[in-house]
N, C-alpha and C positions, 0 to 999 in steps of 0.2 A: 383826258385831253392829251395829244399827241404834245411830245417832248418837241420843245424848239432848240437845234443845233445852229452853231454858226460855226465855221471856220476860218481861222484869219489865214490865209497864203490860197493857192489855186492850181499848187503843182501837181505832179502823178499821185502822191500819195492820198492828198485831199480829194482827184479825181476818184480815186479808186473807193474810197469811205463812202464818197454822198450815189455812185454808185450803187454799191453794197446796199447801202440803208434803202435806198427806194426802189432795190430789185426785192429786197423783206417787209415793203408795204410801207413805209414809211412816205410820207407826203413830201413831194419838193416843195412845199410854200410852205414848210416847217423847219426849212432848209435853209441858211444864209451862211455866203461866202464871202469874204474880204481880200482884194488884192491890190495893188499899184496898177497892174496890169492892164491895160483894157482888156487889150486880145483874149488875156488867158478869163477874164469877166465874162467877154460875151460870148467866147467855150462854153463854159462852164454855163450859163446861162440859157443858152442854144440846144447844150447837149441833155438838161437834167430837168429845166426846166424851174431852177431856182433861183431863190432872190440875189441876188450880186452887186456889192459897196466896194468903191473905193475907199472908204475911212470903214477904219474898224472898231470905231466909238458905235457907230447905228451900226455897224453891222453885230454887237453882240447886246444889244438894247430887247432886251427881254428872253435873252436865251436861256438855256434849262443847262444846257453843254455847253462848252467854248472850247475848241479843237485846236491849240496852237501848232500848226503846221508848216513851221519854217525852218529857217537854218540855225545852228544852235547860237550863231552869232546875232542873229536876228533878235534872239526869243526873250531877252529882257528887254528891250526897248518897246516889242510888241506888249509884253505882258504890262508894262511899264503906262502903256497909251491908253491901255483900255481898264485897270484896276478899278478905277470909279464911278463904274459904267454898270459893274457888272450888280447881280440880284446878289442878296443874302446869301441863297438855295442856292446859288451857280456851280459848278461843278467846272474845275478849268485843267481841261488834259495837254501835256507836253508832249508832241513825238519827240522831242528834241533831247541829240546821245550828248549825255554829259553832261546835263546842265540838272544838279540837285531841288529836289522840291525845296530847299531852304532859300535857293537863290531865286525861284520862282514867288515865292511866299513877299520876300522883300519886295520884290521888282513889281507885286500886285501892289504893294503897300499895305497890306493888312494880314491879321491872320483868321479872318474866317470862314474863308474858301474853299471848297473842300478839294484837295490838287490831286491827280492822280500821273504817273508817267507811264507812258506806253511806248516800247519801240516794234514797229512794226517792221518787215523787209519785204524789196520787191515784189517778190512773190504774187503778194495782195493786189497787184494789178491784174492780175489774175485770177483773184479769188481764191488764191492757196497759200497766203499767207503764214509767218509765224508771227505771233506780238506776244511778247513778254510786258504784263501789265504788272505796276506797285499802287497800291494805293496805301497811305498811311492812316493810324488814326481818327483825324479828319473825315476821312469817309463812311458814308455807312454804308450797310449790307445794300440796301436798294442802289445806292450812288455806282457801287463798283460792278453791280450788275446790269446796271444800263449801260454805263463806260463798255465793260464786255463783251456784249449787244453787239455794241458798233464795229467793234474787232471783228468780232464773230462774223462778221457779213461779210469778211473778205480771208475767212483760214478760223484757224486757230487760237485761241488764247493761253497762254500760262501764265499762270497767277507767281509772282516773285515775293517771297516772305519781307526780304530782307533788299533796301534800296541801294545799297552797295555793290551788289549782284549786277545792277543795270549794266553795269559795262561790260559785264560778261557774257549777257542778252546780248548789246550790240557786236560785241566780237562773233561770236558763237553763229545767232542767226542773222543782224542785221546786217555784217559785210559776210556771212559765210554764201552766199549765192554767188558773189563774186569768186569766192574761192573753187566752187564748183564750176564758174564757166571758167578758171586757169586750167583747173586740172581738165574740160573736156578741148581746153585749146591745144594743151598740151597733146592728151592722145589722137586731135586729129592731124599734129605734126608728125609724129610718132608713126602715124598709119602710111602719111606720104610720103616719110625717111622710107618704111618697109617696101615703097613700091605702087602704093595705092595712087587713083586719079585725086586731087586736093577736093574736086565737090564727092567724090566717094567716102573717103576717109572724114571728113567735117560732116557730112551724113550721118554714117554710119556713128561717128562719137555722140554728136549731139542726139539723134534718137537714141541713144544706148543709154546718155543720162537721163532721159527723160524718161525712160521706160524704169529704168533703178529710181529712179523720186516717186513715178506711181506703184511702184510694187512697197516702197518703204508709206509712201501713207494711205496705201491700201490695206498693208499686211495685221494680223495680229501678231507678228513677232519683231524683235529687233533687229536693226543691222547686223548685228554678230551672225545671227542666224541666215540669216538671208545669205550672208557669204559663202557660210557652212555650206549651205544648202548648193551652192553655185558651182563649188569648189568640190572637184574628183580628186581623192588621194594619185597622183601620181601623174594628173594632169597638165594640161595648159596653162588654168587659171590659177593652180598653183603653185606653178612655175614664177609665173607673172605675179604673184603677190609675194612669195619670196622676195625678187628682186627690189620691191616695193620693199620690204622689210630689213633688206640691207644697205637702204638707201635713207633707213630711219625716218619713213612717211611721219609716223607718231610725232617723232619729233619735229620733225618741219611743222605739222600743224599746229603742235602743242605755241609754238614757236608765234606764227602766224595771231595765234589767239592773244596771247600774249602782249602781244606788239599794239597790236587792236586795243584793248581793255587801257594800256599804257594813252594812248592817243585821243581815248574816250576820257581820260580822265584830264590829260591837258587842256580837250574844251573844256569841260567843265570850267576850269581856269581861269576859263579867258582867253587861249592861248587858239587863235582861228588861222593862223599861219601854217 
């Protein structure tokens, strides 16, 4: 029997999921969405062909999954609404950075649920996702591989041993796409400082990244190598990565990451300011 997913929110991310699932065969009438929203309801309803509540009591009333898909401010009051709604078997995933399966646990009001977190980034609007998935204890082998599934239909998955890590998922992949369009925003000023037309230079960077993202998750090698490979002793591009390297790119990022993993742990907190 096909699994029954509900999702409580209606944003891109949740677009991107029910998606994914029923370009992989999955049924939209096995499919239910919960939002405040009408508009973003009768989207979502319009576009996929699934069931859509505004209460997210019926909307997780016999679900197999429950997809909490909202803000991390949001996500105890949601998880909070629906605790005693949900099956024995249910299975309740958090995209939500920063917020611990212990605080989810509570907020369900019980402990026999089996929780899993998952941060996914943009990307997965696309279908090229990255999502770093935790599943603790709680889970079994079948739980974490249907959880997987669902990833998988929009990128990637990596499996996270350790749920401490999560914040370092969300720094790493969940804001680092963000960090990718600074740096192609940068080189297409960089290009218009040199001379270039501004729709030449914004061209020219943004396909250059996108061509470097499908050779990295095309390639069987790593970024180091790829560079190698790019880089002529005594060239241009080596030129150019020197200067990168006395301007301590390393550590700006290192930096960047940091900051991020800091910020993912304030929500966690409580702390939505």
């Amino acid at each position: 029997m096909e699994q029954r997913i509900a999702i409580i929110g209606a944003g891109n991310m949740a677009r991107a999921l029910v998606g994914g699932m029923i370009a992989r065969g999955h049924r939209p009438d096995a499919i239910a969405a919960a939002d405040p929203n009408a508009a973003a309801r009768d989207s979502m309803q319009s576009q996929f062909g699934i069931q859509v509540f505004p209460d997210n009591q019926i909307a997780v009333d016999g679900a197999d999954i429950v997809i909490l898909a909202v803000k991390p401010q949001l996500i105890e009051a949601a998880a909070t609404e629906i605790g005693g709604f949900l099956s024995a078997e249910c299975v309740v995933v958090s995209v939500a950075a920063g917020v611990p399966i212990a605080t989810l646990r509570s907020a369900l009001g019980n402990q026999r649920h089996a929780v899993i977190r998952v941060m996914p980034n943009t990307p997965a609007l696309k279908g090229v996702g990255a999502t770093g998935l935790y599943a603790d204890r709680s889970c079994s082998a079948d739980q974490r591989e249907r959880v997987t599934g669902i990833f998988e239909s929009v990128g990637r998955v990596f499996q996270i041993s350790d749920e401490s890590l999560m914040d370092a998922v969300t720094a790493v992949s969940g804001s680092g796409p963000a960090y990718f369009f600074a740096l192609t925003e940068a080189l297409a000023r960089a290009g218009i400082d040199a001379g270039l037309a501004p729709e030449v230079a914004e061209g020219l960077a943004a396909q250059t990244a996108a061509g470097a993202g499908a050779m990295l998750g095309d390639s069987d090698v790593d970024a180091a190598e790829l560079r190698r490979r790019v880089t002529s002793p005594g060239g241009t591009t080596e030129a150019g990565l020197a200067a990168l390297e006395r301007g301590d790119l390393e550590e700006i990022v290192a930096s960047a990451v940091s900051a991020a993993i800091r910020r993912g742990r304030e929500l966690g907190d409580g702390d939505a300011g």
